[in-house]
Legacy VTK file of the C-alpha trace (Angstrom):
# vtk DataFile Version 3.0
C-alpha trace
ASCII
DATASET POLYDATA
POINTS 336 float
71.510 94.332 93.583
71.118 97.928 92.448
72.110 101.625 93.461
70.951 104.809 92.958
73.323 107.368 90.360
72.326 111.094 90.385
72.971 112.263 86.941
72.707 115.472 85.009
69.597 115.435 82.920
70.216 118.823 81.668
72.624 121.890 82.859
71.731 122.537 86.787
69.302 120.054 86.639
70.041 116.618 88.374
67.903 113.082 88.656
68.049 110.110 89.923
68.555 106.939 88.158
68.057 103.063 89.569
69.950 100.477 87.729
71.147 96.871 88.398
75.379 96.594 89.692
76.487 94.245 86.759
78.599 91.220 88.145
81.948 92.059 89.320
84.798 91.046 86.884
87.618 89.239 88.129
89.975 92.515 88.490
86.946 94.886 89.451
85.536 96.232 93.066
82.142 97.292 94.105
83.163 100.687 96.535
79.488 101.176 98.952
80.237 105.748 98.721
80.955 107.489 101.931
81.221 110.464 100.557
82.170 112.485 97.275
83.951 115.932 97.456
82.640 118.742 95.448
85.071 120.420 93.066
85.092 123.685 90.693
86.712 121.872 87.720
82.869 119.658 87.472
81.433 123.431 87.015
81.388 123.871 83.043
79.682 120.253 83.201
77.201 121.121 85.842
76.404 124.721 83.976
76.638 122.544 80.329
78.932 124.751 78.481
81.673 121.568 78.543
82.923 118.868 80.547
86.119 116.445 81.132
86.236 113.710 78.092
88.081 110.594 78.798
89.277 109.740 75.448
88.505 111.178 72.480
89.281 110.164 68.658
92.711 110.197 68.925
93.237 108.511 72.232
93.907 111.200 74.664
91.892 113.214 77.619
90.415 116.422 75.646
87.570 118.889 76.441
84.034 118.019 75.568
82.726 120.876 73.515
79.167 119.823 73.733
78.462 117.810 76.644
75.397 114.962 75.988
72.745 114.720 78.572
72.173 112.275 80.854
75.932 112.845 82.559
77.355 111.446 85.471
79.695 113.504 87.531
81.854 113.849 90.798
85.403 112.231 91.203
86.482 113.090 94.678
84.900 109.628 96.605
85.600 108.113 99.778
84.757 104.662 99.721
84.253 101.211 101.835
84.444 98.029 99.916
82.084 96.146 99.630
83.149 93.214 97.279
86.109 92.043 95.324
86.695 90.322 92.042
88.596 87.031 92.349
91.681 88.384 90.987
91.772 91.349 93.310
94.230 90.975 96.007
95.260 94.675 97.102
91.701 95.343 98.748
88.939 93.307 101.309
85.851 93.725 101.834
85.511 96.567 104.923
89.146 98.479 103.365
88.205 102.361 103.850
89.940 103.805 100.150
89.945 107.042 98.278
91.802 108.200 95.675
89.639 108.817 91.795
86.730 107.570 89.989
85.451 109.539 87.077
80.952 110.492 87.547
80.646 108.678 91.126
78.099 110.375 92.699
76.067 107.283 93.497
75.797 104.549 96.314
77.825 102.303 94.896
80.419 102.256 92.342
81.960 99.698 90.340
85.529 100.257 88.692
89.147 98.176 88.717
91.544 99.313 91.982
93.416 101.070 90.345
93.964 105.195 91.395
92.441 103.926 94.884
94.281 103.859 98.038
93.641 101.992 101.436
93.175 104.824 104.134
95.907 104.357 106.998
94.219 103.921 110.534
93.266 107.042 111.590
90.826 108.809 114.111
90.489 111.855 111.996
87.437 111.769 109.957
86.978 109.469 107.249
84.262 111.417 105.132
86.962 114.140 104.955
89.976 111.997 103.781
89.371 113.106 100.017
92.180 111.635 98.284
91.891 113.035 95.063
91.970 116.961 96.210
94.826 116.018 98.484
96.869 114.513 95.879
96.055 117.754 94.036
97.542 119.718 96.992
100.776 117.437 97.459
101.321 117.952 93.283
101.923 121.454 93.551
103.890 121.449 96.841
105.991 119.238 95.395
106.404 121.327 92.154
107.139 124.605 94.071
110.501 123.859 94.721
111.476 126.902 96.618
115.127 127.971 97.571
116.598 128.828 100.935
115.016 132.534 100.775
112.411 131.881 98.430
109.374 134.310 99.074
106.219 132.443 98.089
102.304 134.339 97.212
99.453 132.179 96.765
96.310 133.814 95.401
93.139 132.819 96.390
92.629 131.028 99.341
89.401 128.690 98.963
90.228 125.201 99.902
92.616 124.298 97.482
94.612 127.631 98.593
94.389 127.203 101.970
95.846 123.657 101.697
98.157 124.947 99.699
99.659 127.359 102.527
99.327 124.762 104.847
101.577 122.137 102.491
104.141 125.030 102.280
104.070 125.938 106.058
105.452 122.252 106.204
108.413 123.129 104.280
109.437 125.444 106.860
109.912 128.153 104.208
110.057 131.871 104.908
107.146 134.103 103.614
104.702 132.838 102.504
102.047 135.971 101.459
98.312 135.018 101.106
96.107 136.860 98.490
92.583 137.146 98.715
89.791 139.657 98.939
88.178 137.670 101.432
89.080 139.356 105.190
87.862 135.672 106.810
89.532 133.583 104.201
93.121 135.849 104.621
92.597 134.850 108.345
92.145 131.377 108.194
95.318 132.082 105.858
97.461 133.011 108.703
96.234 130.241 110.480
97.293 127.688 108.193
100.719 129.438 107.737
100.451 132.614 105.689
103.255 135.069 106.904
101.535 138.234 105.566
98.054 138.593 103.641
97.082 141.228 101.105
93.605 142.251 99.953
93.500 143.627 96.622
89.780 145.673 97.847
91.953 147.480 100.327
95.534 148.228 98.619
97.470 147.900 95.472
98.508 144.270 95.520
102.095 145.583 93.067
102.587 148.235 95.525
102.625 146.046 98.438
104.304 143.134 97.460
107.265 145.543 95.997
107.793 146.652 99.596
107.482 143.472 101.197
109.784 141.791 99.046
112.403 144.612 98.800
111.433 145.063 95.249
112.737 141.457 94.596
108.731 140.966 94.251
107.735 136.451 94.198
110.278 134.179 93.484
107.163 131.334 92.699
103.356 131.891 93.008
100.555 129.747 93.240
97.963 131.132 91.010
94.663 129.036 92.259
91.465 131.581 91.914
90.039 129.754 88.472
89.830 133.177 87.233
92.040 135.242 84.054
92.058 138.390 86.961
94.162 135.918 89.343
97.014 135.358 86.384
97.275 138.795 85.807
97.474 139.704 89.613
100.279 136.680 89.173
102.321 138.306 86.150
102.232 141.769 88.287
104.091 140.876 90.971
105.856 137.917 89.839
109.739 138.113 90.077
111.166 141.012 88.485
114.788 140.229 86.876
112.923 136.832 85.530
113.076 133.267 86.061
110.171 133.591 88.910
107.579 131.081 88.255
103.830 130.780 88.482
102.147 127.603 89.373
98.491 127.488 87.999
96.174 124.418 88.676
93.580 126.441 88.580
90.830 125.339 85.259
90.349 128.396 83.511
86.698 127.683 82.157
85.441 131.151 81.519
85.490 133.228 78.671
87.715 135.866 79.832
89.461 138.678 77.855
93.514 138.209 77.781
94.731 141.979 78.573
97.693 143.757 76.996
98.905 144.451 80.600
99.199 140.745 81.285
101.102 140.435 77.420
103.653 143.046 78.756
104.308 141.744 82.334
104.810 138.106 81.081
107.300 139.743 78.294
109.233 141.977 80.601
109.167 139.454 83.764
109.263 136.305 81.949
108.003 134.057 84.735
107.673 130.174 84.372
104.356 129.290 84.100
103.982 125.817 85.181
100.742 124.005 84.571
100.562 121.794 88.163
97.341 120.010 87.030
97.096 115.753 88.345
98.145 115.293 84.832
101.669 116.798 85.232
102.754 113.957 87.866
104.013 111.272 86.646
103.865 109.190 90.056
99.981 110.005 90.713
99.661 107.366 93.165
102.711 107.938 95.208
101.792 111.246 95.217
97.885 110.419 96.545
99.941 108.318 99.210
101.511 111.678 100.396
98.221 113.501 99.920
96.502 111.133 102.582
99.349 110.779 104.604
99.836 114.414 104.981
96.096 113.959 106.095
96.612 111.294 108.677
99.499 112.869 110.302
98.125 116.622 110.427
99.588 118.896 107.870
96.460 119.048 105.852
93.581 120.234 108.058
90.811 118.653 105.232
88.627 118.143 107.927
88.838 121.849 109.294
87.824 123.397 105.758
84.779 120.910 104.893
82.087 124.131 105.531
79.047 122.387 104.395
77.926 118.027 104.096
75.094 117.616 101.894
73.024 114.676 101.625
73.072 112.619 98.365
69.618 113.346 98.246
70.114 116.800 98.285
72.896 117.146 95.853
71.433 119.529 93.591
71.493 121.882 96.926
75.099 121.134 97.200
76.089 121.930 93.666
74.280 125.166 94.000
76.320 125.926 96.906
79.657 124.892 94.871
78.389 127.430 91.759
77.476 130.585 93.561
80.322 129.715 96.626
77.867 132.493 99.143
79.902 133.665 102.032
81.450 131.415 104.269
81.799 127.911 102.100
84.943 126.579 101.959
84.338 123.079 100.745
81.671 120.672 100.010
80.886 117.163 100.354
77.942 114.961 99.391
77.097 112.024 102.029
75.798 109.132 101.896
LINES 1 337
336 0 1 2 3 4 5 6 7 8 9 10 11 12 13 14 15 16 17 18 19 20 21 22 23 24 25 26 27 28 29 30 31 32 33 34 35 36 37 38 39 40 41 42 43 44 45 46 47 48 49 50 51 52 53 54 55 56 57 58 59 60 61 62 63 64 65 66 67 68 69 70 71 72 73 74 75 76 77 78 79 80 81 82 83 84 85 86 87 88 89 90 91 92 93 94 95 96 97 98 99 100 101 102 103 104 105 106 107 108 109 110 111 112 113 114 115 116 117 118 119 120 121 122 123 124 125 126 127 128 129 130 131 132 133 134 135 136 137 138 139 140 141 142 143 144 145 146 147 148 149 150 151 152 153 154 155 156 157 158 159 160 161 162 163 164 165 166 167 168 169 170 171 172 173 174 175 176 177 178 179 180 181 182 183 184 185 186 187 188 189 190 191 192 193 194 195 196 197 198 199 200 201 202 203 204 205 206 207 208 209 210 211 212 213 214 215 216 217 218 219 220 221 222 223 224 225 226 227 228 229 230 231 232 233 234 235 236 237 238 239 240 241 242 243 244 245 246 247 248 249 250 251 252 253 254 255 256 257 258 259 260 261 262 263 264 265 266 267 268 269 270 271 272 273 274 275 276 277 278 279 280 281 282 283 284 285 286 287 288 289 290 291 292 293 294 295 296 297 298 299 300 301 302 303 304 305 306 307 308 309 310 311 312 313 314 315 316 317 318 319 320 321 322 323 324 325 326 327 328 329 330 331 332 333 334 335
């Protein structure tokens, strides 16, 4: 039997590869894809300036300095199986799963259970039950913590900040302010839960937030653009007697330039900064358990922010899409 892997050749430049699926081992599956969510962090691999190792000389998960071409990529799959080893008990052949598997943009994928989850019976869509993002989403709701009173800002509100606000609205907190210089994006903000929204195009985000916090300014942030401008926005307002905290799971990838202005607010706030990455958990798959089950029962509206479905033979088109993010995308998925 074989399937079909699109790989990176070279940067922004995908193929596609036939090869034969190996004989399961006895603790291994064979997952036929349903779909694969797109995600920003597989940017510096798809533009070839570095990429997510698995293991380097010492043992441990490290950057890839100079990624090697042909690359698989993609970790955000949805999955039916289609086969078991013999010593695999937790799935059956027809489970629906998702949850992680590292360069799985293909048909089929072959990999041991573990990081995979059965899907609870559900009528929402299945192609949308990304398991990995989710868990993403629950990881930082769960680190936020907040206080009775606790004013909450999350900047930028793509998909990951949008589920964010949604998580949070859950929580039954009080404000929750949404940051973004998208005007549709700060709507769909309110939607989701957002209390207030701010567009830095229009106002002074500092001047703002000091009146709509009393001149308390954030007790915690969420700091989720992927960009250096998005911390400093962060340190600005953060809380201003100290102890506030910034969240950041965002991958900051780009060369950008540190400013003094950012060195002084972090010295005279002195904010947390709290690195909410899937590496932080220490209970990832309890945690992608709440991630789907947040799906299933509602509180994350995956389905709702899924803007574009791209055909696996089209994926090229749909990491495009992901690099330039033009005017209305939200999310992507590749189908199969």
């Amino acid at each position: 039997m074989k399937r079909t892997r699109a790989v990176l050749v070279a940067p922004k430049q995908f193929d596609f590869i036939q090869e034969e699926i190996p004989k399961l081992k006895e603790n291994e599956v064979l997952y036929k894809t349903i779909s694969v969510g797109l995600c920003h962090s597989d940017i510096p691999a798809y533009r070839g300036t570095s990429a997510m190792g698995f293991g380097n000389k010492h043992g441990y998960d490290a950057m890839i300095k100079n990624p090697q071409f042909p690359m698989g990529i993609g970790h955000e799959p949805v999955c039916v199986v289609e086969d078991v080893g013999s010593a695999v008990t937790c799935f059956k052949p027809g489970d629906l799963v998702t949850g992680v598997l590292s360069t799985c943009i293909a048909d089929y994928n072959v990999a041991a259970n573990a990081q995979m989850i059965k899907i609870p019976e559900t009528s929402k869509p299945i192609d949308a039950c990304l398991g990995e993002p989710m868990m993403c989403v629950a990881n930082i709701v769960r680190a936020v913590e907040p206080k009775m009173g606790d004013r909450i800002a999350v900047i930028g509100c793509g998909f990951m900040g949008l589920m964010v606000i949604a998580g949070l609205k859950s929580q039954a907190l009080g404000d929750i302010v949404a940051i973004d210089l998208d005007e549709k994006r700060l709507e769909m903000a309110v939607q989701y839960g957002a209390t207030k929204t701010i567009n830095p195009k229009n106002v002074d985000v500092e001047d703002v937030s000091f009146e709509l916090t009393h001149g308390r300014m954030y007790d915690c942030i969420v700091e989720i653009t992927g960009s250096l401008r998005g911390l400093q926005t962060a340190l600005s307002v953060a809380k201003i007697s100290g102890r506030g905290k910034i969240l950041t799971p965002s991958v900051y990838s780009k060369n950008e330039t540190w400013t003094e202005e950012m060195a002084y607010n972090m010295m005279y706030r002195s904010p947390i900064i709290h690195v909410v990455h899937p590496y932080y958990t220490n209970e990832y798959m309890h945690t992608l358990e709440i991630g789907v089950e947040a799906y299933v029962k509602g509180v994350f509206p995956t389905e709702e922010l899924i803007t574009h479905r791209i055909p696996f033979e089209r994926v090229d088109e749909g990491f495009r899409l992901l690099d330039t993010n033009p005017p209305g995308y939200i999310k992507g998925i590749i189908t199969f």
